[in-house]
N, C-alpha and C positions, 0 to 999 in steps of 0.2 A: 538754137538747135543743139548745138555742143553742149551747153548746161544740161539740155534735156538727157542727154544721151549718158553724161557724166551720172547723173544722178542717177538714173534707172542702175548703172553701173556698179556703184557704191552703195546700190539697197537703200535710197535716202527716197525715192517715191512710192507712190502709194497707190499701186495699179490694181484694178479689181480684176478678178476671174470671176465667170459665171458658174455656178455650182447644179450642178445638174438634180433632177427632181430624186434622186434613188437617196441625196444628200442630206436633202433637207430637215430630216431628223436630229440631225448631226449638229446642228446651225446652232448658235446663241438664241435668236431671234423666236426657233422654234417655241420657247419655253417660255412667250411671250404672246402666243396668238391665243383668240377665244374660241379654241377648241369644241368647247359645250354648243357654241353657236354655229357650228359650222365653216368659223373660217378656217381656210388652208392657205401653203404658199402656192402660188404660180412660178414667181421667178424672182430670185435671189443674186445679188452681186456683192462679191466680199472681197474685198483688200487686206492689209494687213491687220489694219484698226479698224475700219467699220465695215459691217453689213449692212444692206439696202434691200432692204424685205416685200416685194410687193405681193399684198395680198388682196383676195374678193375682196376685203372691207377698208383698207388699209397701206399704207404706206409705215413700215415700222423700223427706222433708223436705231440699229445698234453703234451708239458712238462712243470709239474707243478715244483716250487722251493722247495715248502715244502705242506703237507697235507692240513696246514692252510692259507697258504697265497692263494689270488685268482689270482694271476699275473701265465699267461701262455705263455711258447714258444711253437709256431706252425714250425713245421719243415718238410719237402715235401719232400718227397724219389722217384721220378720217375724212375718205371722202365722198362721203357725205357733207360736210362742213368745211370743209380746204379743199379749192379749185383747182383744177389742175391745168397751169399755162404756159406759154414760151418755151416748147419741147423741142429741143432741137440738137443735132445730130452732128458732131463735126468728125469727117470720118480720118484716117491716120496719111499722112503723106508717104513716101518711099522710104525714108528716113525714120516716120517718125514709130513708137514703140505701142502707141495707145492711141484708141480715139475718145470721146469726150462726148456725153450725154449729158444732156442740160435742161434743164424744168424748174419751173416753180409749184410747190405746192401751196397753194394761201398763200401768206408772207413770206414764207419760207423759200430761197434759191437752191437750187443744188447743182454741182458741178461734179461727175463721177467720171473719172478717167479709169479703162477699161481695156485689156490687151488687146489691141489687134486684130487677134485670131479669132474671136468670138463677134466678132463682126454682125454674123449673120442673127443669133439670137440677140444681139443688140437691138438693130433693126425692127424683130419681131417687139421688144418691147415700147421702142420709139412709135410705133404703128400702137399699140394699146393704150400708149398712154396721150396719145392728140386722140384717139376714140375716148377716151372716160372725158378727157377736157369738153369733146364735142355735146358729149353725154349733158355734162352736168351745164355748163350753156342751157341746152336745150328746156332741163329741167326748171333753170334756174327764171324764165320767162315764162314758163306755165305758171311757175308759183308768182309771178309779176300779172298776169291775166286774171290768176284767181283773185287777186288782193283786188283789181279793177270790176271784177265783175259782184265782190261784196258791195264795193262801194256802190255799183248800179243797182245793185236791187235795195239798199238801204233806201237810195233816190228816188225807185220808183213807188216804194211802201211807205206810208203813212205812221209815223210811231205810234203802237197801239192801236191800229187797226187790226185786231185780233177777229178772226172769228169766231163762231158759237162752239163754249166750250175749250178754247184755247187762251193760256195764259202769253203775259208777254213773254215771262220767265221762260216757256218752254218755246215761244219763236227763239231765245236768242240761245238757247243752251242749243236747241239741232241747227241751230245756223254755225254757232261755235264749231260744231261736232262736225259739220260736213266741212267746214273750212281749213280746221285743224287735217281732216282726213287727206283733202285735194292738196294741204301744200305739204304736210309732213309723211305721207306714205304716198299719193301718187304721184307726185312731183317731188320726191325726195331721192333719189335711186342710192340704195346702200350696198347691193350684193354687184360688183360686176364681174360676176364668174364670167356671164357669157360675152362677154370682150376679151380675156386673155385666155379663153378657149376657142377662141377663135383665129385670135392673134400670134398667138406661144405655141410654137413647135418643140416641143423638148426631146 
């Protein structure tokens, strides 16, 4: 606890503040979103070195080397394709100066310590992000159903059992086409505006 206290003291940690939405413009991260496509920020946590961008499409880590150097790595978390897990919230004792937001995205851990005082829009983001995890779960066993329900109707049909005027070529091209559709656009979810508009009170 002493170290901890030491160090916030001496400017040696690396606490984030939440930047408010009138901010975002301002941001590194900004000049990094696809615009053309419609994504925006929701909500943003910036420390000395890095920002924590969370966007409809996106999770976009601008990661600094050191407080002073100006060299940044851009890192892209879509999730769509990186799950989001183990979200969890350790909130600040009496003492202490920060609380501690914790998730994995895919492979990826993160641990972002975070003043105190912002507590509350914490919270709102801790609540959006076990909702996109729930999300993508959800989706992630519809596109395990569809893959199961190819395999049933492969079973139940005959190879080449075509009917009059149908090639096999064109069963398997609209069997592709609707399969491709059910895992990759209805079972894929990529926009979740409407979880951190739900969630995020700014």
């Amino acid at each position: 606890m002493f170290k901890k206290l030491a160090s916030e003291a001496l400017g040696l940690s690396d606490i984030g503040t939440i930047v408010q939405p009138r901010d975002f413009g301002s941001v590194d991260a900004d000049d990094y979103l696809f615009h053309e496509d419609g994504e925006r920020i929701f909500f943003l946590i910036k420390s000395r070195k890095d920002e924590y961008c969370f966007t409809n499409f996106a999770l976009i880590h601008v990661d600094g080397e050191s407080a002073v150097s100006s060299k940044r790595s851009i890192k892209r978390y879509e999730y769509a394709s990186h799950a989001i897990t183990g979200v969890t919230l350790e909130t600040a004792g009496t003492l202490d100066m920060d609380l501690e937001l914790k998730f994995a995205i895919g492979a990826m851990p993160f641990s972002i310590d975070v003043r105190k005082s912002f507590v509350e829009p914490v919270k709102d983001i801790y609540k959006a992000l076990i909702s996109i995890g729930r999300l993508q779960h959800h989706d992630e066993v519809c596109r395990g159903h569809a893959l199961h329900a190819l395999n049933a109707t492969a079973t139940a049909y005959k190879l080449g059992s075509t009917g009059a005027g149908e090639s096999l070529a064109g069963q398997f091209t609209e069997l592709l086409r609707s399969l491709n559709h059910a895992v990759l656009q209805d079972h894929t979810r990529r926009d979740f505006s409407a979880v951190f508009e739900k969630y995020i009170h700014a």
